[in-house]
N, C-alpha and C positions, 0 to 999 in steps of 0.2 A: 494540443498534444503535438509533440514532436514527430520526425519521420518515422516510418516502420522500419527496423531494420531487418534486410536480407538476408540468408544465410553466407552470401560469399562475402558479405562487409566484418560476419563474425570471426568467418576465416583468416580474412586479413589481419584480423585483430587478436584472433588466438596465439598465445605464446609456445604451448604443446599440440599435438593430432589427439590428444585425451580432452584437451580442453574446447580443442574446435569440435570435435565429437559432443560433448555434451553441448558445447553453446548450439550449432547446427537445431538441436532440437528444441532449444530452447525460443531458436530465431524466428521459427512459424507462428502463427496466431493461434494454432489449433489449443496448447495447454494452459492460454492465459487469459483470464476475464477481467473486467473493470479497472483497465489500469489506465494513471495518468500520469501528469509529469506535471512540473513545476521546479523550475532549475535550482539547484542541483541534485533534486531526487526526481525519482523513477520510482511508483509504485505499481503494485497488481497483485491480484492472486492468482496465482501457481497450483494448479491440477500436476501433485507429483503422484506417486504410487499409492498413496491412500486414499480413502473413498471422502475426505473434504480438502478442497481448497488450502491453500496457506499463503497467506500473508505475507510481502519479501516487500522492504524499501533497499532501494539500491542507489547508490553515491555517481552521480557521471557528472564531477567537477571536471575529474581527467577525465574524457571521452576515450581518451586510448587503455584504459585499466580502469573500466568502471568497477565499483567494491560492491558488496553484497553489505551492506550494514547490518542488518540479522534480521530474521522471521519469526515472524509469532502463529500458530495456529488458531484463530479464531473463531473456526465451526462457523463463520460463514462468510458469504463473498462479500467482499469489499467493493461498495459503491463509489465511495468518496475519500479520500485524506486528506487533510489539511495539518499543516505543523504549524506550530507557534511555540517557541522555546524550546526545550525538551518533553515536549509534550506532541506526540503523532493523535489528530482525530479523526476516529474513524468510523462513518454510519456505513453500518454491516447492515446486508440484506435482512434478516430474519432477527436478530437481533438489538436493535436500537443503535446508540451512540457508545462508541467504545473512547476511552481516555488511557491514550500507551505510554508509558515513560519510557522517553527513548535516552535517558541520560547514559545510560553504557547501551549503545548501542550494538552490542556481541548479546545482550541479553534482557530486549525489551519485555516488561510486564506491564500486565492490564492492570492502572492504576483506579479506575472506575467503571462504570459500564451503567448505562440506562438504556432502558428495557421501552422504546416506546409502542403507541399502538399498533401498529400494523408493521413497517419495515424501516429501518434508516435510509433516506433517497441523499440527503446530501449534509454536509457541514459546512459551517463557517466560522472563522474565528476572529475578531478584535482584538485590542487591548484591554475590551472590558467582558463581553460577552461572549458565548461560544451559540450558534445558532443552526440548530438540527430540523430539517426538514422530515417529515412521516409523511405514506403514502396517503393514509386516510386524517392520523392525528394531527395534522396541520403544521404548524412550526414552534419546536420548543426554544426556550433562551432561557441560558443559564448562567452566572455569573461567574466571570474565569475567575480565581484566585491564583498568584504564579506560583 
């Protein structure tokens, strides 16, 4: 995973006092959980004003204007992502392995979703398999189709 950034790196980086105001809070650890990176995305879930998580991949090809590519609410935290084509996976805590289509990425939807035993800990993806790890159900593998 990349550096943490600062709140006065956001500063520097805000183009309004509206947008260094919201990045500032954004810049603590306190409202983000499970997030990773793998260039040129930035994921995690985001603790905004509602009582679950959401989901937010975000674009830092340009470092100096990273983009928000769009969020999905998935009812629960996100452990892991991996993309492979227009396709984001993601093993959510409480609910299994999710399959995002990120082809317009202003408006990703849940193109599948399994349900494993216990929690999704991790994914992986190939060009042929998709390989989901469970806390207790062991490791599932599925066969990607593109």
């Amino acid at each position: 995973m990349g550096e943490r950034w600062r709140p006065e790196r956001v500063t520097a980086l805000a183009p309004d006092s509206a947008s260094d105001v919201a990045g500032r809070r954004l810049a603590i650890p306190t409202p983000w959980s499970d997030v990773g990176y793998a260039y040129p995305l930035l994921w995690g879930a985001c603790q905004g004003s509602g009582s679950t998580p959401y989901s937010v991949v975000v674009d830092v090809s340009d470092r100096k204007k990273p983009r928000t590519l769009g969020s999905l609410p998935l009812n629960t935290l996100t452990r892991v992502v991996c993309v492979r084509g227009n396709t984001l996976f993601v093993a959510g805590h409480t609910k299994g392995i999710a399959a995002v289509d990120v082809s317009n990425p202003q408006k990703p939807a849940v193109a599948a979703w399994y349900d494993t035993v216990d929690d999704g800990r991790g994914v992986f993806v190939d060009d042929e398999f998709v390989y989901a790890a469970s806390g207790s159900g062991g490791v599932y593998v599925f066969k990607y189709l593109h």
